[in-house]
VMD Tcl script that builds the backbone (N, CA, C; Angstrom):
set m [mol new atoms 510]
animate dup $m
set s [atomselect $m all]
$s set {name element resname resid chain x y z} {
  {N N UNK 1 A -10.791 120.991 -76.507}
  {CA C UNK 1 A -10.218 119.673 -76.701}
  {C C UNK 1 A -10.401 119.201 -78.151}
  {N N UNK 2 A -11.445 118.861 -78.373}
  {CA C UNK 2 A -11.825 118.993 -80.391}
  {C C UNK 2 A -11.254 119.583 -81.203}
  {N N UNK 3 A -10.622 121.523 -80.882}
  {CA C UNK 3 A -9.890 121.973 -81.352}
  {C C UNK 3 A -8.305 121.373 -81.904}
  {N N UNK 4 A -7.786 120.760 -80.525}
  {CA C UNK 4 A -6.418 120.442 -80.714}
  {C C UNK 4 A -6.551 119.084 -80.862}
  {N N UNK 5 A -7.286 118.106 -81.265}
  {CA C UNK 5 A -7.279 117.194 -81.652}
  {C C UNK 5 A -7.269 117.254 -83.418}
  {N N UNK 6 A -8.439 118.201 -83.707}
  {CA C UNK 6 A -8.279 118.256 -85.080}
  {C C UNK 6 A -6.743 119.015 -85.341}
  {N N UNK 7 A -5.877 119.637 -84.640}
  {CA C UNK 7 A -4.661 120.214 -85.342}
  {C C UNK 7 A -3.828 119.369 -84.972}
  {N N UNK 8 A -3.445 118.314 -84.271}
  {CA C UNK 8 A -2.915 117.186 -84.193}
  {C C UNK 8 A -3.244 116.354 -85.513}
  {N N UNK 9 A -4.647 116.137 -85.847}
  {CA C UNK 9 A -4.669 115.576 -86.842}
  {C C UNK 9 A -4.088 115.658 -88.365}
  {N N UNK 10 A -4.586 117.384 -88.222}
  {CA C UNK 10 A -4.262 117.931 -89.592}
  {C C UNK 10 A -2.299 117.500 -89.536}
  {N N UNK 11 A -1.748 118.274 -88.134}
  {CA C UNK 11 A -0.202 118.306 -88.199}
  {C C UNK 11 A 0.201 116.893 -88.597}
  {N N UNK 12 A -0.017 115.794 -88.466}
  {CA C UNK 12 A 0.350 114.715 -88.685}
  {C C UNK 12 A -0.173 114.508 -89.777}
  {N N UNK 13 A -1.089 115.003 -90.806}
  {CA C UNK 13 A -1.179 114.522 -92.258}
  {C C UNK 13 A -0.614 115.375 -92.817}
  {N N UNK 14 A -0.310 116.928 -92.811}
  {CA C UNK 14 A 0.406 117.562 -93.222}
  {C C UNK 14 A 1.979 116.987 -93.189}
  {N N UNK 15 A 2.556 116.607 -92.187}
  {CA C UNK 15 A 4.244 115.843 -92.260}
  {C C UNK 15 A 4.578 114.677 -92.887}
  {N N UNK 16 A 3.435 113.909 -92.700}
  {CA C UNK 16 A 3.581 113.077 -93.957}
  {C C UNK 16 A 3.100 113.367 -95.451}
  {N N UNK 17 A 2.380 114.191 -95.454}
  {CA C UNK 17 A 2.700 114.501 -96.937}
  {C C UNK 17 A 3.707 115.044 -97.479}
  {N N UNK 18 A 4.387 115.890 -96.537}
  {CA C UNK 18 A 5.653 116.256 -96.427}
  {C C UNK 18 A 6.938 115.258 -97.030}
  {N N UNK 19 A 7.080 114.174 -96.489}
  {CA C UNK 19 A 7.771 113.032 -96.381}
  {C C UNK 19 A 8.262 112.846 -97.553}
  {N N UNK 20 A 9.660 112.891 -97.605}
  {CA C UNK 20 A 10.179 112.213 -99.209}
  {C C UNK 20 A 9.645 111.088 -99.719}
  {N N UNK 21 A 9.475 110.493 -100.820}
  {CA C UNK 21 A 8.850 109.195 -101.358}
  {C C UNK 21 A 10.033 108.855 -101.760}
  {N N UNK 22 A 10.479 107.344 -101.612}
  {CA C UNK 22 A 11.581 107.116 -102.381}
  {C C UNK 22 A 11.389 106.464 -103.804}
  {N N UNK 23 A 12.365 106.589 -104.368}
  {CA C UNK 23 A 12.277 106.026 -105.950}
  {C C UNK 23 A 11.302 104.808 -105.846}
  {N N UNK 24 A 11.565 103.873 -105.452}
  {CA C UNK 24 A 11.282 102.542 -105.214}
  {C C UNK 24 A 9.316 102.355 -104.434}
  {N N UNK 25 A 8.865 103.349 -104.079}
  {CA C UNK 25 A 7.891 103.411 -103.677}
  {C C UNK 25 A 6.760 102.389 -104.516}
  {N N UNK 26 A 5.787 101.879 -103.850}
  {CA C UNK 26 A 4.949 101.131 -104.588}
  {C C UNK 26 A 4.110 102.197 -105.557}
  {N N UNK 27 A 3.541 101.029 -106.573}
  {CA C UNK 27 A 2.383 101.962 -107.258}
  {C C UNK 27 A 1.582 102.930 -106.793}
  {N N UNK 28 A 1.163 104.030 -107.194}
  {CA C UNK 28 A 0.078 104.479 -106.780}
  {C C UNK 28 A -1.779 104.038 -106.284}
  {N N UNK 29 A -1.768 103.859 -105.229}
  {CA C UNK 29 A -2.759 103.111 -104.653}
  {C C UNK 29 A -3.366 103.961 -103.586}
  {N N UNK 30 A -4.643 103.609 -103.055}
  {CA C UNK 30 A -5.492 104.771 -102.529}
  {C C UNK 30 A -4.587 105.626 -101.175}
  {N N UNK 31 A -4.788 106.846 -101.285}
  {CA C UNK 31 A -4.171 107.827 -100.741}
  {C C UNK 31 A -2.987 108.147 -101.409}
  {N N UNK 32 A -2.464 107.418 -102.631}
  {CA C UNK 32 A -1.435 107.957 -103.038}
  {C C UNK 32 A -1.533 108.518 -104.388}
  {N N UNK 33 A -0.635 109.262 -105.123}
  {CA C UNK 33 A -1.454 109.830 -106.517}
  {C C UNK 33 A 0.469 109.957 -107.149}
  {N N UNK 34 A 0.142 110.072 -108.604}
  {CA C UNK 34 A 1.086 109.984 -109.198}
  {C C UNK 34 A 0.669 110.415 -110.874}
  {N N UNK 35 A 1.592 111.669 -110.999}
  {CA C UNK 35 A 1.113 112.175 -112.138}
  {C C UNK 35 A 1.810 112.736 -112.951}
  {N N UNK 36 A 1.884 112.893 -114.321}
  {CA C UNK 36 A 3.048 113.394 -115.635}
  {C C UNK 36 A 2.517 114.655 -115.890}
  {N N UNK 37 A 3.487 115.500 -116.182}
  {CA C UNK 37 A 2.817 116.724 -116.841}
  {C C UNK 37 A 3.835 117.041 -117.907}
  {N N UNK 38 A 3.579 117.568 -119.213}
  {CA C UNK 38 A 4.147 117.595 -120.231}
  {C C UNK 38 A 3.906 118.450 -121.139}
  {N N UNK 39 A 4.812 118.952 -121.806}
  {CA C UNK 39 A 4.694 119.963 -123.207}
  {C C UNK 39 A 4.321 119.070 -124.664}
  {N N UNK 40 A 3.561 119.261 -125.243}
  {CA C UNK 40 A 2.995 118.423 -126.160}
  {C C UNK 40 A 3.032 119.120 -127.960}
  {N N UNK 41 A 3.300 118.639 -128.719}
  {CA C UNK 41 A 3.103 119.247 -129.793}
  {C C UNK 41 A 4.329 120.090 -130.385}
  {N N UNK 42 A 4.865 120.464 -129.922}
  {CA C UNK 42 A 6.667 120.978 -130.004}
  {C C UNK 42 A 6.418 121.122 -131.787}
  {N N UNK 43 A 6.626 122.493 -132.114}
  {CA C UNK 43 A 7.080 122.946 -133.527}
  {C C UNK 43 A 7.663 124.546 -133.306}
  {N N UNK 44 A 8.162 124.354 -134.912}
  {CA C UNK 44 A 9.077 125.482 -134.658}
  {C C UNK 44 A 8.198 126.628 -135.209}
  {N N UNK 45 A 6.999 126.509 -135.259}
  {CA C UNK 45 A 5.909 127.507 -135.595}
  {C C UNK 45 A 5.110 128.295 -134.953}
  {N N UNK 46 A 4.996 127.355 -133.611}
  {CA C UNK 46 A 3.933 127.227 -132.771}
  {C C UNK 46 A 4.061 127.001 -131.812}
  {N N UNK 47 A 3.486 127.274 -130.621}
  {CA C UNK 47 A 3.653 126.927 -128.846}
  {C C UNK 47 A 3.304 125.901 -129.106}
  {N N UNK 48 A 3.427 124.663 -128.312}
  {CA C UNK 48 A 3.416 123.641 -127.559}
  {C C UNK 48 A 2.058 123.914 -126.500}
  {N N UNK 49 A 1.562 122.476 -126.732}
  {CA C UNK 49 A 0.480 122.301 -125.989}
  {C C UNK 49 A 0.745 121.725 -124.241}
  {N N UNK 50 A -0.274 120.993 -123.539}
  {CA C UNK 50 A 0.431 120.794 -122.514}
  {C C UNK 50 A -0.482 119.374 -122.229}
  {N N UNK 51 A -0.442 118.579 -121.557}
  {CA C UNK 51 A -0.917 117.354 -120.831}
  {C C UNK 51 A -0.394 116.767 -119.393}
  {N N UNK 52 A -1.681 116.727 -119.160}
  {CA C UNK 52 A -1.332 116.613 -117.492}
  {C C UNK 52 A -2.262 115.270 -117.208}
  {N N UNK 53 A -1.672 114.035 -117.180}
  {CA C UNK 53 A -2.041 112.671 -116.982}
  {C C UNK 53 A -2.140 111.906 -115.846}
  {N N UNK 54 A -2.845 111.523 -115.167}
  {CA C UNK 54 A -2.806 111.072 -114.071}
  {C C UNK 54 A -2.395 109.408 -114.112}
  {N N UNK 55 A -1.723 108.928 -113.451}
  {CA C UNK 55 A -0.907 107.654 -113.605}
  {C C UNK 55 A -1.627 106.643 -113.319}
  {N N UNK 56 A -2.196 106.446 -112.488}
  {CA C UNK 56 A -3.619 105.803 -111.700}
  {C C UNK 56 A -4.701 105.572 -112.353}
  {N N UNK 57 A -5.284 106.721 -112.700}
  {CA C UNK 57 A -6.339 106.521 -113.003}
  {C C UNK 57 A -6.618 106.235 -114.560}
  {N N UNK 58 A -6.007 107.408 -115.462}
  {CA C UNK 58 A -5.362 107.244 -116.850}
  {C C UNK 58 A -6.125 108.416 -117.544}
  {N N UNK 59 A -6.731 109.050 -116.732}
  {CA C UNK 59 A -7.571 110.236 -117.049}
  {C C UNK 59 A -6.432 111.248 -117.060}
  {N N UNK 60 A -6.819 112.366 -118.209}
  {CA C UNK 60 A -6.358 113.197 -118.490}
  {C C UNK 60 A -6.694 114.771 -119.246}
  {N N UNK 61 A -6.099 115.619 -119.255}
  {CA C UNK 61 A -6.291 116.942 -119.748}
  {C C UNK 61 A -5.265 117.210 -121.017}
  {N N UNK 62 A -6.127 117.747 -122.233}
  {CA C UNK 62 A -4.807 118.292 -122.765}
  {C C UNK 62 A -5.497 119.229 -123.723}
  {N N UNK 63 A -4.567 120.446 -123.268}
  {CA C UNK 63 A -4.373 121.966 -123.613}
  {C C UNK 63 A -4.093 122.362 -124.594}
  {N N UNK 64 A -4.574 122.878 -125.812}
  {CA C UNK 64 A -3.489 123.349 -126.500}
  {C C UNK 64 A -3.200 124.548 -126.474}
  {N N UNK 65 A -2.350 125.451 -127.333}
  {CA C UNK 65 A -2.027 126.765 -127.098}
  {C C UNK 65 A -3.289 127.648 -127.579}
  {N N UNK 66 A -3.680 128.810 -126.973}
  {CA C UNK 66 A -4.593 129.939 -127.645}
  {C C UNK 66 A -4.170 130.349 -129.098}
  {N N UNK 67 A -3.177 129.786 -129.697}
  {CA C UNK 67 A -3.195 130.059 -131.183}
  {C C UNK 67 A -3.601 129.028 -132.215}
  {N N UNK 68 A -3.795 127.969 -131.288}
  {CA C UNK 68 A -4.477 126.883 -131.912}
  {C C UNK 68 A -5.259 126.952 -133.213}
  {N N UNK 69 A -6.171 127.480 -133.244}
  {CA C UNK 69 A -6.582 127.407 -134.574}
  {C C UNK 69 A -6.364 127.770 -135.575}
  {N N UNK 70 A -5.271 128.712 -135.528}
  {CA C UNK 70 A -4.007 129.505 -136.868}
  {C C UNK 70 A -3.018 128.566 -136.973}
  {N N UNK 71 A -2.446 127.968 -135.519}
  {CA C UNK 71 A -1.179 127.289 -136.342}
  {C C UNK 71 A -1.601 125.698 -136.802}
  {N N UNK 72 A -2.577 125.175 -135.907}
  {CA C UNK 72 A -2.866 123.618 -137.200}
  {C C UNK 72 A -4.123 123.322 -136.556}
  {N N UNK 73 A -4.544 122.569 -136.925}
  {CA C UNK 73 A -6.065 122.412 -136.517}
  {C C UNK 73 A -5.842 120.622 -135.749}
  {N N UNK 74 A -6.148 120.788 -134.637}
  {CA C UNK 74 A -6.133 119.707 -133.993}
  {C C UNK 74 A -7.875 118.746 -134.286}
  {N N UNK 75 A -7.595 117.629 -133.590}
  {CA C UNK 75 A -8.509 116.497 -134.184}
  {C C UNK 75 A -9.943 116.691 -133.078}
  {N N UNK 76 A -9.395 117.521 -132.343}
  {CA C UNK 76 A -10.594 117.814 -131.461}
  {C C UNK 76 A -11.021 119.688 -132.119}
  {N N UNK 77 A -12.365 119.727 -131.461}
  {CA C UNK 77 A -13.064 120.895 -131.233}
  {C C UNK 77 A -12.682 122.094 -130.497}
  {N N UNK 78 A -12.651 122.046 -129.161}
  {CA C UNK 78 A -12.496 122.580 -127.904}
  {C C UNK 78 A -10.649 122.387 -127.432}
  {N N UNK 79 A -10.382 123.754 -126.927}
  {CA C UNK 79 A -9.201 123.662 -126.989}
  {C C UNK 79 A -8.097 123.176 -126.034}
  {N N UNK 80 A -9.247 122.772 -124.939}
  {CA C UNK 80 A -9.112 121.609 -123.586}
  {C C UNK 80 A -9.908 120.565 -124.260}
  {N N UNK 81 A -9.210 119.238 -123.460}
  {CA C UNK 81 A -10.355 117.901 -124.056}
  {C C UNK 81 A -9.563 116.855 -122.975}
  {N N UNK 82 A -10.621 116.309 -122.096}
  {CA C UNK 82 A -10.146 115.822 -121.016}
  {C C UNK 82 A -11.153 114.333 -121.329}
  {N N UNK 83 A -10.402 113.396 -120.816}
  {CA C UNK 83 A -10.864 111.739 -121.079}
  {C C UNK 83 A -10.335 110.784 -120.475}
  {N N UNK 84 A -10.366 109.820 -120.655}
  {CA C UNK 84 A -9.358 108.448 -120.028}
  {C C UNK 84 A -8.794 107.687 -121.228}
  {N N UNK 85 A -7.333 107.776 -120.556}
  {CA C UNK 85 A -6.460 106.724 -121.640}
  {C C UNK 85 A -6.563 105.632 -121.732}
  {N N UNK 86 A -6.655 104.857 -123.194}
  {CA C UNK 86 A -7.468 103.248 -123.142}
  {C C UNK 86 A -6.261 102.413 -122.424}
  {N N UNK 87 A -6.227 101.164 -122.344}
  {CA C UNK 87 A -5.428 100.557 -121.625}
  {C C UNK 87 A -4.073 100.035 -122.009}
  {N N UNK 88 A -4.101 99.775 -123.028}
  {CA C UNK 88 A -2.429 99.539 -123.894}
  {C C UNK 88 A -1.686 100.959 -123.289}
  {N N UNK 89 A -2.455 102.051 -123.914}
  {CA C UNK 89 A -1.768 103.339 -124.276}
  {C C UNK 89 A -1.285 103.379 -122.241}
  {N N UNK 90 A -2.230 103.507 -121.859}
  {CA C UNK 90 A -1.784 103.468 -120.344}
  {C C UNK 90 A -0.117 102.779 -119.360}
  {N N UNK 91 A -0.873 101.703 -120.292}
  {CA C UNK 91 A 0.367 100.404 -119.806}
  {C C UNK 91 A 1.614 100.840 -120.209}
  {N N UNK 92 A 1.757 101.603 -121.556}
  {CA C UNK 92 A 2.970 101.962 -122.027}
  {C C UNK 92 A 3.729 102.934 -120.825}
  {N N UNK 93 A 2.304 103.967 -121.037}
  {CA C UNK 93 A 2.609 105.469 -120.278}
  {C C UNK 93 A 3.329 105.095 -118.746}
  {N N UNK 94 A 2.448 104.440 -118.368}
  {CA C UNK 94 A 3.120 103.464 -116.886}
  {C C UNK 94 A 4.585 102.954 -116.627}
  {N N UNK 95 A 4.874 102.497 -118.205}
  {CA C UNK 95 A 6.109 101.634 -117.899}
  {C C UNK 95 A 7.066 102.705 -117.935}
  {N N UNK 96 A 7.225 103.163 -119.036}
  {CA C UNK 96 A 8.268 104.446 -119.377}
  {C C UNK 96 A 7.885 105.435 -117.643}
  {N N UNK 97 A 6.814 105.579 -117.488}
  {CA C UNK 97 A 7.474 106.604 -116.462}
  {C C UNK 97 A 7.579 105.924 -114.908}
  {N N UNK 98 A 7.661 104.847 -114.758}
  {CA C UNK 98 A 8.204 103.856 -113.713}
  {C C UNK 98 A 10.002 103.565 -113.846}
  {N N UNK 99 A 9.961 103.902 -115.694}
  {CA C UNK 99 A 11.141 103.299 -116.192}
  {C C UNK 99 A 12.030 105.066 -115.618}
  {N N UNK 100 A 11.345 105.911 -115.615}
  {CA C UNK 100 A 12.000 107.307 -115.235}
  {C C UNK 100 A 12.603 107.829 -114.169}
  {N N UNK 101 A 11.119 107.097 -112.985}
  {CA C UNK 101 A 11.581 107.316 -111.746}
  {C C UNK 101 A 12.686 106.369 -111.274}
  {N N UNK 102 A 13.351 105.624 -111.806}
  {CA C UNK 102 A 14.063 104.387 -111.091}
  {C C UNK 102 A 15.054 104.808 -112.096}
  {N N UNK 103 A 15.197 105.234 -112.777}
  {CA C UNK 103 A 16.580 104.887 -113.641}
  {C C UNK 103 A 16.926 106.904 -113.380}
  {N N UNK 104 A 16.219 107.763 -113.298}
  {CA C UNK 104 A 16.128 109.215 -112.679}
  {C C UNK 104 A 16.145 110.217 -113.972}
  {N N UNK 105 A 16.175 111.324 -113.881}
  {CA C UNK 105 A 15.779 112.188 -115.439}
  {C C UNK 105 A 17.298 112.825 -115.974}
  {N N UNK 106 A 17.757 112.668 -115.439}
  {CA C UNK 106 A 19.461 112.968 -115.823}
  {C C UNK 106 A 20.066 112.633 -116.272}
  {N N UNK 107 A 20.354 112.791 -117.436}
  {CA C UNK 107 A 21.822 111.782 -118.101}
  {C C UNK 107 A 22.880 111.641 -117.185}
  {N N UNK 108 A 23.607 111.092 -116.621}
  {CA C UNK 108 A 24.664 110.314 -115.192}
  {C C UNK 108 A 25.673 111.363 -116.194}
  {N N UNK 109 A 26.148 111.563 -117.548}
  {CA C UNK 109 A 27.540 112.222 -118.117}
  {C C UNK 109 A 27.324 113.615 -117.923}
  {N N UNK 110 A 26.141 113.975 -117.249}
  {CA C UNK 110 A 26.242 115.225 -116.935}
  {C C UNK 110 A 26.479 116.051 -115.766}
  {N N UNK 111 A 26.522 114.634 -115.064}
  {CA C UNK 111 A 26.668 114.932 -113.691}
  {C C UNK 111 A 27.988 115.573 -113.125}
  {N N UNK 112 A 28.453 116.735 -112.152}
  {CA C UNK 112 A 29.462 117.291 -112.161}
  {C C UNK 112 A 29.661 118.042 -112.875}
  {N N UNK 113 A 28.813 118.716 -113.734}
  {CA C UNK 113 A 29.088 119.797 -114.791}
  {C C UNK 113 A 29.736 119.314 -116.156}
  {N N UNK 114 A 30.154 118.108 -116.366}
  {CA C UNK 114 A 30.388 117.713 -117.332}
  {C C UNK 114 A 29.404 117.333 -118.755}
  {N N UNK 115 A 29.856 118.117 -119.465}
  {CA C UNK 115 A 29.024 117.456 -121.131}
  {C C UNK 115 A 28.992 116.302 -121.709}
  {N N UNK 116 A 28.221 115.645 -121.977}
  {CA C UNK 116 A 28.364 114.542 -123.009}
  {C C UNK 116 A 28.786 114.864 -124.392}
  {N N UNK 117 A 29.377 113.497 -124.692}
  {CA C UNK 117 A 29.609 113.804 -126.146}
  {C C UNK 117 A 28.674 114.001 -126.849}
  {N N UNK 118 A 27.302 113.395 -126.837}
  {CA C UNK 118 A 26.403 113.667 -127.530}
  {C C UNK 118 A 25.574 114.688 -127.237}
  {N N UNK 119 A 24.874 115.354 -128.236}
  {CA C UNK 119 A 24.463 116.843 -128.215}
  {C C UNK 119 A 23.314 116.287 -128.947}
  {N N UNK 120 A 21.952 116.460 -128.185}
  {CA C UNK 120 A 20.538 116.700 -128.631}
  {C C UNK 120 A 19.960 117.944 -128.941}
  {N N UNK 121 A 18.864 118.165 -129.955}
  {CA C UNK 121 A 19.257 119.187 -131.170}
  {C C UNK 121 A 17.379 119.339 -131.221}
  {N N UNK 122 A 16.632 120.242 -130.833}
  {CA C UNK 122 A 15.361 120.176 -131.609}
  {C C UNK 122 A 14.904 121.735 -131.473}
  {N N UNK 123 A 14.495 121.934 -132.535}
  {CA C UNK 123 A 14.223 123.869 -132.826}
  {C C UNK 123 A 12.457 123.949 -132.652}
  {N N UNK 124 A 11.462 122.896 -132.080}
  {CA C UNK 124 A 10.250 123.589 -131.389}
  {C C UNK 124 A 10.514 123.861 -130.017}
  {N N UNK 125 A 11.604 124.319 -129.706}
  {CA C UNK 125 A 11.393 125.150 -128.047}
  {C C UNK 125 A 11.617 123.948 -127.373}
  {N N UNK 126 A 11.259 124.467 -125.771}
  {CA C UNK 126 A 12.219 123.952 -125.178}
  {C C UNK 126 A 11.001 122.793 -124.270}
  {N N UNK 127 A 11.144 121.216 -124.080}
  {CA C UNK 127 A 9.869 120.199 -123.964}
  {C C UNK 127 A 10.053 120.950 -121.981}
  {N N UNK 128 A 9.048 120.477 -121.533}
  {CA C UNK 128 A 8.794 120.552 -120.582}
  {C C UNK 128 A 8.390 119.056 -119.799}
  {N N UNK 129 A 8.763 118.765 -118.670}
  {CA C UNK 129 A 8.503 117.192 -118.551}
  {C C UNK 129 A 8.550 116.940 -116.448}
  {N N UNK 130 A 7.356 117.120 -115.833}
  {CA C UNK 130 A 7.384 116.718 -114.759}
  {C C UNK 130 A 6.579 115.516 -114.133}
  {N N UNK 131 A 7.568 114.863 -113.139}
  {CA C UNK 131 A 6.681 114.202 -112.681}
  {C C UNK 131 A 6.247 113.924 -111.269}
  {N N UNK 132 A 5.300 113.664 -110.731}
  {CA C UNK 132 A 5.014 114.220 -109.270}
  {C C UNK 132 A 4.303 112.342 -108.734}
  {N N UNK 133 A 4.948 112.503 -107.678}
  {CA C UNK 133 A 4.368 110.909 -106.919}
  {C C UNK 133 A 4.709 111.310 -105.556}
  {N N UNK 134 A 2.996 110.835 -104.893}
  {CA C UNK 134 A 3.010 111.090 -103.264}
  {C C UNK 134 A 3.774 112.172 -102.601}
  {N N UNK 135 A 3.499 113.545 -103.493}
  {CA C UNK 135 A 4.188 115.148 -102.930}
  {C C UNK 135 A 5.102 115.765 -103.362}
  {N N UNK 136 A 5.863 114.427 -104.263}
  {CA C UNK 136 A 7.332 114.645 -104.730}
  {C C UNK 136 A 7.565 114.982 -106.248}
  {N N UNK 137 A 7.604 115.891 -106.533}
  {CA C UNK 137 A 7.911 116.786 -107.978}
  {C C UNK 137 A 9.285 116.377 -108.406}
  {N N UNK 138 A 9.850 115.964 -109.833}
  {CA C UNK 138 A 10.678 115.270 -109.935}
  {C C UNK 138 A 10.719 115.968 -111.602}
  {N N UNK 139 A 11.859 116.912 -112.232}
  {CA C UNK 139 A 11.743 117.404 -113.574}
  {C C UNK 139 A 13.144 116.923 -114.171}
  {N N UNK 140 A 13.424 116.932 -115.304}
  {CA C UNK 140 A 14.863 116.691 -115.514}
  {C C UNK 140 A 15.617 118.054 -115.720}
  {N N UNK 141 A 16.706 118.033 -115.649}
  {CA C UNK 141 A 17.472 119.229 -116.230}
  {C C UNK 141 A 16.978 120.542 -117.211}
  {N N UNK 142 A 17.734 121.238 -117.386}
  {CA C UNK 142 A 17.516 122.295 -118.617}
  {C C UNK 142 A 18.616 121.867 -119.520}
  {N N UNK 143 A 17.813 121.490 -120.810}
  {CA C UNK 143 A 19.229 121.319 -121.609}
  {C C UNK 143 A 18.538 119.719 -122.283}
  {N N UNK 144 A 18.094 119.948 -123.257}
  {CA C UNK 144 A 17.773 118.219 -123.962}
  {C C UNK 144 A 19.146 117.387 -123.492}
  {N N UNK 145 A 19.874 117.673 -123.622}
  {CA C UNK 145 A 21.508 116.780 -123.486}
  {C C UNK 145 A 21.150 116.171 -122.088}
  {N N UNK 146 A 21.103 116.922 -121.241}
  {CA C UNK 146 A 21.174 116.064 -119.852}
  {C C UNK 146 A 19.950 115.884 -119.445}
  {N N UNK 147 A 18.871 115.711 -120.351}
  {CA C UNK 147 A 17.550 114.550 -120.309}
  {C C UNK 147 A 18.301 113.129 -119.811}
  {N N UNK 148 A 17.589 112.389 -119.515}
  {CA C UNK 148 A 17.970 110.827 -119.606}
  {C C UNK 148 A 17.509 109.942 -120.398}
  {N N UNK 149 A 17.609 109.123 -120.913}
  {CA C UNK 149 A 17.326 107.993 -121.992}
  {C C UNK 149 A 15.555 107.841 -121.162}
  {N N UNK 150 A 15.408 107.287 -120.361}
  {CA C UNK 150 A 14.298 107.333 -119.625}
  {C C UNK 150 A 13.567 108.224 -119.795}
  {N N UNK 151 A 13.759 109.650 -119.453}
  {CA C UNK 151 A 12.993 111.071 -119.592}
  {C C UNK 151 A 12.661 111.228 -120.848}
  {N N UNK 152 A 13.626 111.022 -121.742}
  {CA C UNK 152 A 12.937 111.507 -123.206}
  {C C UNK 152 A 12.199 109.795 -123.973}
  {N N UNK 153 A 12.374 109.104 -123.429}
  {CA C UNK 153 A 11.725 108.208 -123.882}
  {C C UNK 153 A 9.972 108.420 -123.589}
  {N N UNK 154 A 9.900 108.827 -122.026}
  {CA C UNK 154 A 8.392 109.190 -121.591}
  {C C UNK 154 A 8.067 110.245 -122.060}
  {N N UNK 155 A 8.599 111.455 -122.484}
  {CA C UNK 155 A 8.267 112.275 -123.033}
  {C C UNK 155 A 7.995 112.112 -124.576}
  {N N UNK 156 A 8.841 111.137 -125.312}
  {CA C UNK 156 A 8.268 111.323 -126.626}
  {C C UNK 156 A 7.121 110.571 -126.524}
  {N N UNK 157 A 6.575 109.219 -125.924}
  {CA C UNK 157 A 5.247 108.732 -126.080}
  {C C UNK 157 A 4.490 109.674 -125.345}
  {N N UNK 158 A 4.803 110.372 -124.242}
  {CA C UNK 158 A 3.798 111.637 -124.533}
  {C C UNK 158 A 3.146 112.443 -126.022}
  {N N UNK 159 A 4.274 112.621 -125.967}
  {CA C UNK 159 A 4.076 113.706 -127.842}
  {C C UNK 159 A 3.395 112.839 -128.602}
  {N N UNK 160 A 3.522 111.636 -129.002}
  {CA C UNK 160 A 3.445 110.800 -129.670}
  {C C UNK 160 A 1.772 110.582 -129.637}
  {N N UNK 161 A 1.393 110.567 -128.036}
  {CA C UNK 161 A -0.015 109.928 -127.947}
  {C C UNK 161 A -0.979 111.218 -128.009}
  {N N UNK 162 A -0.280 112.729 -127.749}
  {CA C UNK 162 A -1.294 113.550 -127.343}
  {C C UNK 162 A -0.409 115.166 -128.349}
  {N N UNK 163 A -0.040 114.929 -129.483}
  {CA C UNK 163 A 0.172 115.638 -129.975}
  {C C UNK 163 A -0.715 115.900 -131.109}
  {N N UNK 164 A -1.585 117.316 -130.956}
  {CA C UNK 164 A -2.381 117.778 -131.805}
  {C C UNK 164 A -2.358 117.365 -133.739}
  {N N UNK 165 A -0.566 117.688 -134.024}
  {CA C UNK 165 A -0.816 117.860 -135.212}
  {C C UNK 165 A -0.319 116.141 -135.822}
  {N N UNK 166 A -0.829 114.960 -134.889}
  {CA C UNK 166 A -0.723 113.687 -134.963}
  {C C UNK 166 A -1.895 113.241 -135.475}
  {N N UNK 167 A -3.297 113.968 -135.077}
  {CA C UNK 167 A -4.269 113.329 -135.707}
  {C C UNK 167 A -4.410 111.970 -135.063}
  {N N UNK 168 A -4.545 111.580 -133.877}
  {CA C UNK 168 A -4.771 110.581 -133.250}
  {C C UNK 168 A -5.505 111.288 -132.218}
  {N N UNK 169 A -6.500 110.070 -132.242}
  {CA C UNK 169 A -7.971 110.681 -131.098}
  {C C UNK 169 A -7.615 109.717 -129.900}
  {N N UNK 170 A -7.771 109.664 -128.904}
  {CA C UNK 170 A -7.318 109.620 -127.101}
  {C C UNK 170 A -9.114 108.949 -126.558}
}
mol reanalyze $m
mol bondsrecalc $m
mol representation Tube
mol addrep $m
């Protein structure tokens, strides 16, 4: 009896984690989690680093590449450096990627296979940009062009706050 109570239990937290979240979902609040992950540092020299931010809490990780110390010397030591984001920087990070999930990572002119007129252009490789809330993994396109105004907006204050060769300490 204990047996199939605990797999009743588990089955019913397993399906709701399952469960689509919709855009509109509240903040992240206990039992729920919500988090950015990102390519950081973008040059045409060098791999790209990575950051993986938690939305909630404001704690974070960020990676840089194993060639790190040939291609620029970052402001830290250690080539992981994990901390909490102060609270402005947070508030920003929050808005832009609230501003992502609701407005979505797609440019709308790309939708249907169609191109925009405008053509986005950058030679450090290619950004990487996900975001995950209550189970739900959410990336934009391949192709800077059919980013969304939203997506690359959260992605550049990514770069911006946690890019090595910025010389800004976190």
């Amino acid at each position: 009896m204990r047996l199939r109570t605990a797999f009743l239990a588990w089955a019913v937290a397993a399906a709701s984690a399952a469960a689509p979240v919709p855009a509109s979902a509240p903040e992240p609040g206990p039992g729920r989690s919500a988090s950015v992950f990102a390519t950081v540092g973008h040059s045409e020299w060098c791999p790209a680093g990575t950051v993986r931010l938690d939305i909630g809490t404001g704690r974070y990780t960020v990676t840089a590449p194993r060639t790190w110390r040939t291609c620029r010397r970052p402001p830290y030591r250690s080539r992981v450096r994990t901390a909490v984001l102060a609270g402005g920087d947070l508030a920003a990070v929050r808005a832009a990627y609230r501003s992502a999930v609701s407005e979505g990572l797609d440019n709308p002119a790309c939708r249907g296979g169609v191109r925009p007129d405008e053509v986005v252009i950058g030679n450090g490789g290619m950004p990487s940009l996900r975001l995950t809330r209550g189970g739900r993994t959410l990336s934009p396109p391949d192709g800077l062009t059919c980013w969304s105004t939203a997506a690359r907006r959260l992605h550049r204050i990514l770069e911006t706050m946690f890019n090595p060769r910025a010389g800004r300490h976190r």
